[in-house]
N, C-alpha and C positions, 0 to 999 in steps of 0.2 A: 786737360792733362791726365794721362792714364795712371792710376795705382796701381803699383806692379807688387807682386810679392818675391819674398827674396829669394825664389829662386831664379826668378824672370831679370829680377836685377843682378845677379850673376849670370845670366847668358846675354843679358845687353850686354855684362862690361865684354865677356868673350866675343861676344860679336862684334862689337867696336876697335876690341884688339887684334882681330884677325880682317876685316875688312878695311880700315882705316887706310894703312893698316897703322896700329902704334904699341909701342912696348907697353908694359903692362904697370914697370915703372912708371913709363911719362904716364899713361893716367894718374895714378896714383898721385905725381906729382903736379899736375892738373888738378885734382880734385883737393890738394893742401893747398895747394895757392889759392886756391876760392875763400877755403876758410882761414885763411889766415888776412885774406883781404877784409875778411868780415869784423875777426877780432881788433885789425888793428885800425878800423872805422869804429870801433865800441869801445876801445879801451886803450888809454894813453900810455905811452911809455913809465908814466909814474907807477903803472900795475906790473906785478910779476905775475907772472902764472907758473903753476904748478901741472906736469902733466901725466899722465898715468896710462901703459900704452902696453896691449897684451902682445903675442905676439907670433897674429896674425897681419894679415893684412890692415886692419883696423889699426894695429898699433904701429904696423909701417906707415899710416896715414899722421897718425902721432907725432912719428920722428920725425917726418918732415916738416911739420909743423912746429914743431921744437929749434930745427935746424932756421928755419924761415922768420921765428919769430928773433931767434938770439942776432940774426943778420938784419932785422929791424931796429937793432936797439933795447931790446926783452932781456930784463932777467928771467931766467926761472931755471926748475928743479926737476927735472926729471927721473923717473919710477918705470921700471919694466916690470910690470905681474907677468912673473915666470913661472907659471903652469903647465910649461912643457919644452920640452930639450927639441921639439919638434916644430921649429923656426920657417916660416914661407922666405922663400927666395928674396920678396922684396922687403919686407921687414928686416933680413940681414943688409941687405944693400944700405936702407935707410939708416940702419946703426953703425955701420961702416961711415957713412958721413957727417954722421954727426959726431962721431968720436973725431972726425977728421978736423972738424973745428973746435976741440976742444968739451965738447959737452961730454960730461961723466956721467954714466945716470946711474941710479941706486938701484942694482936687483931686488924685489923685494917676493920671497920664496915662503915655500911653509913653513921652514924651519925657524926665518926672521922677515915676520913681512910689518916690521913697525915704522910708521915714518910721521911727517910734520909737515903740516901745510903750513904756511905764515898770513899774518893775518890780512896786507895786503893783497894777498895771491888770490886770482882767479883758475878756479880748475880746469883740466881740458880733461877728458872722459873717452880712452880710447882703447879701453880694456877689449870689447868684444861688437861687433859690428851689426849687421843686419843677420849673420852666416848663424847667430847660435841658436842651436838646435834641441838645448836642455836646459832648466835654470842652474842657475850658479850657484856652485855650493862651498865648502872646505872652508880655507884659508880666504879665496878668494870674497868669498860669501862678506867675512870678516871684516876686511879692504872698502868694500862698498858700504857696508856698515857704518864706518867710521868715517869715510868722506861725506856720507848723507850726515852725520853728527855737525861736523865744519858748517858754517855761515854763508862761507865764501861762494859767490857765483860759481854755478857750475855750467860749463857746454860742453853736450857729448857732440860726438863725432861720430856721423849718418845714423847713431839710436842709443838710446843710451843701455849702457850698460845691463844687458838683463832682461831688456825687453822684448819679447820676440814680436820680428813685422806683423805677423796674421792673430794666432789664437793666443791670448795668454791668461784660458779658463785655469789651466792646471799650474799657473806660474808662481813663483813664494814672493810676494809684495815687499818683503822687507830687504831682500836681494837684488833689488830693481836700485839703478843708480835713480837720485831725484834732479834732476836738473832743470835750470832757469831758461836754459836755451839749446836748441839741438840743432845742428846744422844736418843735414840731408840731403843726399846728393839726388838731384835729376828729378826725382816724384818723390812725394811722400808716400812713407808706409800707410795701409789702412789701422792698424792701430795706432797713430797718432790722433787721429781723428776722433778719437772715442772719449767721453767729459772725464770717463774713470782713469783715463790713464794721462791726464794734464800733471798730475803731481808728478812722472815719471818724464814727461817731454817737455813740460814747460811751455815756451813758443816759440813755435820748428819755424824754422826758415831752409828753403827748397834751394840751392844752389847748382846751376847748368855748368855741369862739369862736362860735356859735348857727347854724350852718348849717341851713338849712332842713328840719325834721325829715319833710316829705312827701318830697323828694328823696332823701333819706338810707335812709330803706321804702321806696322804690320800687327805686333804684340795683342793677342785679345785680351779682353779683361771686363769684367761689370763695373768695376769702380772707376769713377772719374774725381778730380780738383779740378774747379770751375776756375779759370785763368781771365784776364783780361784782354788775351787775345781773341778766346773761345766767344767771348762777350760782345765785342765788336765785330766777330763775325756775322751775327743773328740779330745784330741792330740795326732796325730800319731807317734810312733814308727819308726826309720827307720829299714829296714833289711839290716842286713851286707853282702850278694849278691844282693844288690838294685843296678842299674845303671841309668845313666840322664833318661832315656827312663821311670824309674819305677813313675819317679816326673812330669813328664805330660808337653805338651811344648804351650804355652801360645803362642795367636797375639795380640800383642797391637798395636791397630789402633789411632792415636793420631800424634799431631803436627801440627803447620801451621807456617809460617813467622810471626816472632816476637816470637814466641812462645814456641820454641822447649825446651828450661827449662821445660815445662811439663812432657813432656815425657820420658825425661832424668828424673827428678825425677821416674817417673812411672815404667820406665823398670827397675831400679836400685833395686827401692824397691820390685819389683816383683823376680827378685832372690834373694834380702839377705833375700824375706820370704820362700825362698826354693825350685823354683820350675826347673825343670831340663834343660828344655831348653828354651829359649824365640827370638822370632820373633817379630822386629817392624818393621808396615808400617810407613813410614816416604815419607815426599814429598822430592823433588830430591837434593834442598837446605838442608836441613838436614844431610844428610849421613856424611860428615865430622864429623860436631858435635858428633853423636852419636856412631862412629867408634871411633872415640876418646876418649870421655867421657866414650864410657860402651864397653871395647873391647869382654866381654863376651856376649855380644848381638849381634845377628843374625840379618842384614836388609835386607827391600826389598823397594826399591824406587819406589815411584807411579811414573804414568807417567806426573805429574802437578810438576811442581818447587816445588811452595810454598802451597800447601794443601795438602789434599787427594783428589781422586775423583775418585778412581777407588776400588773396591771388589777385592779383591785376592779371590784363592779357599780358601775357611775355612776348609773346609775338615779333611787337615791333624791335626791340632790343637785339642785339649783337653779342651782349654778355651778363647775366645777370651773377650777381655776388650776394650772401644771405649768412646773416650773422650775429655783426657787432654789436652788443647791446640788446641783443632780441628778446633775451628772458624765454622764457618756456611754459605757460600757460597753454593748457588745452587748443585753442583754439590757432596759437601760434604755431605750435606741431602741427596742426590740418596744412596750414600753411606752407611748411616746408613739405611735407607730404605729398600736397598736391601740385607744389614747384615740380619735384621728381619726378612724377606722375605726365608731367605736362611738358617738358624741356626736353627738346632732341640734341641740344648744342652742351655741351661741358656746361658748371657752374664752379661757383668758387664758392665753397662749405669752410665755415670759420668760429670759433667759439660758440655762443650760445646753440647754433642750427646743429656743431659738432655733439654737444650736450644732448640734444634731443635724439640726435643718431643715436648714444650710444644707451638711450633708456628705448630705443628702435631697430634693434640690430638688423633685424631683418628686411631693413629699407634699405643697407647697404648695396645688396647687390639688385637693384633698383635706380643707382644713380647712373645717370648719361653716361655714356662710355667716356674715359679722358677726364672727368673729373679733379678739381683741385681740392684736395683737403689740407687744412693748415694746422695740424693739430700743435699745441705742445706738449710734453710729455707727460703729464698729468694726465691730458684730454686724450692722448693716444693709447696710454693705459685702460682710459673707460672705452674706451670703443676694440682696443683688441687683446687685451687682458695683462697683466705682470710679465715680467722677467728678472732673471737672476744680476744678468750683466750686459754691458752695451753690445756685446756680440749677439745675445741672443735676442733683442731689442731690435738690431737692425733687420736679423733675419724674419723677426716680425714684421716686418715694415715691409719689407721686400714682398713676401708672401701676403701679405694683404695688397698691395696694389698688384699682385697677379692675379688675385681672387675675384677682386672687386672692379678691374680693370679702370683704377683709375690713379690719380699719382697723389703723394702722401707727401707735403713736405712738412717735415718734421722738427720745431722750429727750437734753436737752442743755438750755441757756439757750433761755428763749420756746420751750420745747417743740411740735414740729408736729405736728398730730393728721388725716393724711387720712383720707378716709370712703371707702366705695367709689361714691360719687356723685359723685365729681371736687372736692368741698368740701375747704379745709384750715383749721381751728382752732389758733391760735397763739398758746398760754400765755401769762400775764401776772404772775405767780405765780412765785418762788423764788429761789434767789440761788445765790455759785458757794460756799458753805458745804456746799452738800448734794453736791460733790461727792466722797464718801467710800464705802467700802466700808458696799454694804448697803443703799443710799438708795434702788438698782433695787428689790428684796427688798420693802423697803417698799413700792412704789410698786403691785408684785404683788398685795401685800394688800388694798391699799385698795380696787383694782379688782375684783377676784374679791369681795370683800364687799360693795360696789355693784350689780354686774354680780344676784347673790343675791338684793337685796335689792327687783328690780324692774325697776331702769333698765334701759332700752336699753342696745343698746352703745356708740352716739352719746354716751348721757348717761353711760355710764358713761367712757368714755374721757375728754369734757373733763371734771366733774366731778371725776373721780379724780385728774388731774393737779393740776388747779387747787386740789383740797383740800390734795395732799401739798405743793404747794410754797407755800400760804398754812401749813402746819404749820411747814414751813421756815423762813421769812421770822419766824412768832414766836417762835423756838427760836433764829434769829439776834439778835434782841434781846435775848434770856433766857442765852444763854449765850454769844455771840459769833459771827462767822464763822470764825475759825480753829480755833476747838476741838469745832466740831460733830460729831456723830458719829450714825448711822442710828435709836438710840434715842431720840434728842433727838426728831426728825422726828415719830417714833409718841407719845413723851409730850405733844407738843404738837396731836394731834390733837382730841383734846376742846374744843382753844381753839379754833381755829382752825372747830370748828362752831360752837360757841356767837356768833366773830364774825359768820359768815353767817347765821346767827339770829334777830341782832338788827335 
């Protein structure tokens, strides 16, 4: 799914309104029945809502929302922030019918903009839309103020109040509505996506208000949301004469004393995401464990106890992965060094191997073209230095996998996946459950067994993400969000294909 910024989502909706062809009303009125479908799947008739509607087209999305909910059964109270005598055609329409059923709503102006929420009421947020072009100030400033005061669930309507789609380096934080839930029409903005601005979007949900699907393919853009369609497009098929040989055989180089739960998570999760055969280097304390743990796995003992510190031939392998648990001793850097040195095919670089990059910069642009790096943001800090804010962070990330020509997935909430063609892929998949020791480990596996098993790096990177964090997301209903743990993740890998599947 393409992120559009808001100018692009204002010439969809003109496009949509001139080719459809359809009034500009019935969108609008199209795009309230979405969210009003949503509220009234969230919230029973025992809830009033309170709504609050400027008065542009955003607070024409209001009225009708207002109109649709009171025809449901809804109480509520309606607020026009009137900051300007200068009314869009459809926002009068929309007050026109709803006076027509009896709703009164409160102007609320500079001169008296005082009001009261109750305390059962949910707010609806439809001051100003995707269109604003400067932060909120005056009276208005005041208004958002004191709704962010309120308890009450808030949902803006396609952004909340204050936020602008794209930059919001130079925006006033306290002027920003805070809402629990944003509905969004058609794509998400790219600032939604960003961890600094969750206090201001809460958890967006994207609603297909029908934008015209020729504008939609044609529309350029570097930003993408990784969909469930998009995902079962680049999933493979198996064939029913396929043998292990056909799924490609992975080396996971990984473990050290103290450590070896990594790699155990790593190889685990590297076959339950399919790949046919797998090979771990392990140091010489290891082999129990792992012959143990994961009888389906293949070892090969370095010749150190407790590290690695020696290259096997890579040769016969299809995809090697280098990481989990490695620790970083002298001799274990030679190691990754001369992995680099010696791999014509991608690798998948993962904590510890990332650690040693980043006391290595200069092995960076050294690694196989198409490379996978997993950094988190701690790790992606050591390897390409600070930033102020998630905007300039991304543009970090971007520019490093242009540098480096290799792809950076960047692991956190909406995971960002750059390519080295300026493209960025942003997860849609996981929850903050998998935030636990191991979950990276895992995420190692899944890739390096994908990466084996055919896919690109492109497919293996969003793929990879998007499978580990749909395992996530059913291991979160299966065992809860607080008690999750990195095994959870991998035993729910077989569901979590089987849903793509079907």
């Amino acid at each position: 799914m393409k992120i559009l910024t808001a100018q692009q989502t204002r010439d969809a909706d003109a496009y949509t309104i001139q080719k459809e062809p359809v009034k500009s009303i019935d969108l609008m009125e199209r795009a309230s029945q979405r969210c009003v479908e949503w509220l009234a799947n969230k919230y029973n008739t025992s809830i009033s809502f309170t709504l609050f509607c400027g008065v542009g087209n955003n607070g024409g999305d209001g009225l009708a929302i207002a109109r649709m909910l009171q025809q449901k059964g809804y109480e509520l109270t309606l607020y026009i922030v009137h900051f300007s005598d200068k009314h869009t055609a459809d926002f009068d329409t929309n007050l026109d019918k709803a006076k027509f059923l009896g709703i009164e709503p409160v102007f609320l102006t500079e001169k008296d903009f005082q009001f009261t929420i109750a305390l059962n009421s949910v707010v609806v947020d439809a001051i100003f839309g995707s269109g604003l072009a400067r932060p909120i100030d005056g009276f208005i400033a005041e208004i958002v103020q004191e709704i962010n005061r309120f308890e009450s669930d808030v949902v803006a309507i396609d952004m909340p109040s204050g936020l602008f789609s794209e930059s919001n380096v130079d925006n006033i934080s306290e002027n920003i509505i805070n809402a629990v839930y944003t509905l969004t029409f058609q794509q998400p903005k790219l600032t939604m996506l960003f961890p600094e601005n969750y206090s201001y979007v809460g958890d967006f949900e994207v609603l297909d208000i029908g934008l015209h699907k020729d504008f939609l393919n044609e529309v350029k853009t570097r930003n993408y949301y990784v969909t469930p369609d998009y995902i079962k497009s680049i999933l493979h098929q198996r064939n029913k004469f396929s043998h292990k040989g056909t799924y490609g055989h992975v080396l996971l180089i990984a473990g050290s004393e103290g450590k070896m739960g990594a790699e155990v998570l790593s190889a685990k999760a590297c076959l339950r995401a399919g790949v046919g055969l797998l090979t771990v280097q392990i140091p010489k304390k290891g082999l129990d464990i792992m012959q143990t743990a994961i009888p389906e796995a293949m070892c090969i003992t370095d010749d150190a106890d407790d590290c690695i510190s020696v290259l096997i031939d890579i040769e016969p392998y299809n995809a090697v992965g280098i990481g989990p648990g490695l620790g970083k001793l002298p001799q274990t850097q030679k190691v990754l060094k001369f992995l680099i040195q010696n791999s014509n095919n991608p690798i998948v670089v993962d904590a510890d191997a990332l650690n040693i990059l980043s006391e290595n910069l200069t092995w960076l642009s050294f690694l196989p073209s198409e490379s996978i790096l997993t950094p988190h943001p701690k790790e992606f800090e050591r390897l390409f230095g600070k930033w102020s804010n998630d905007e300039e962070r991304l543009e970090k990330q971007k520019q490093a996998s242009l540098k480096n020509n290799v792809i950076i997935v960047l692991k956190g909430a909406n995971t960002s996946i750059s390519l080295p063609d300026g493209n960025v892929y942003f997860n849609s998949t996981g929850n903050p459950g998998m935030a636990t020791a191991g979950s990276g480990d895992v995420l190692t596996g899944i890739l390096t067994s994908l990466l084996a098993q055919g896919y690109n790096s492109k497919e293996t990177a969003i793929l990879g993400v998007y499978l580990h964090g749909l395992s996530g997301d059913i291991a979160e209903t299966n065992v809860g969000i607080n008690s999750m743990i990195a095994s959870d993740i991998i035993d729910y890998i077989p569901m979590a294909y089987k849903h793509l599947e079907k």
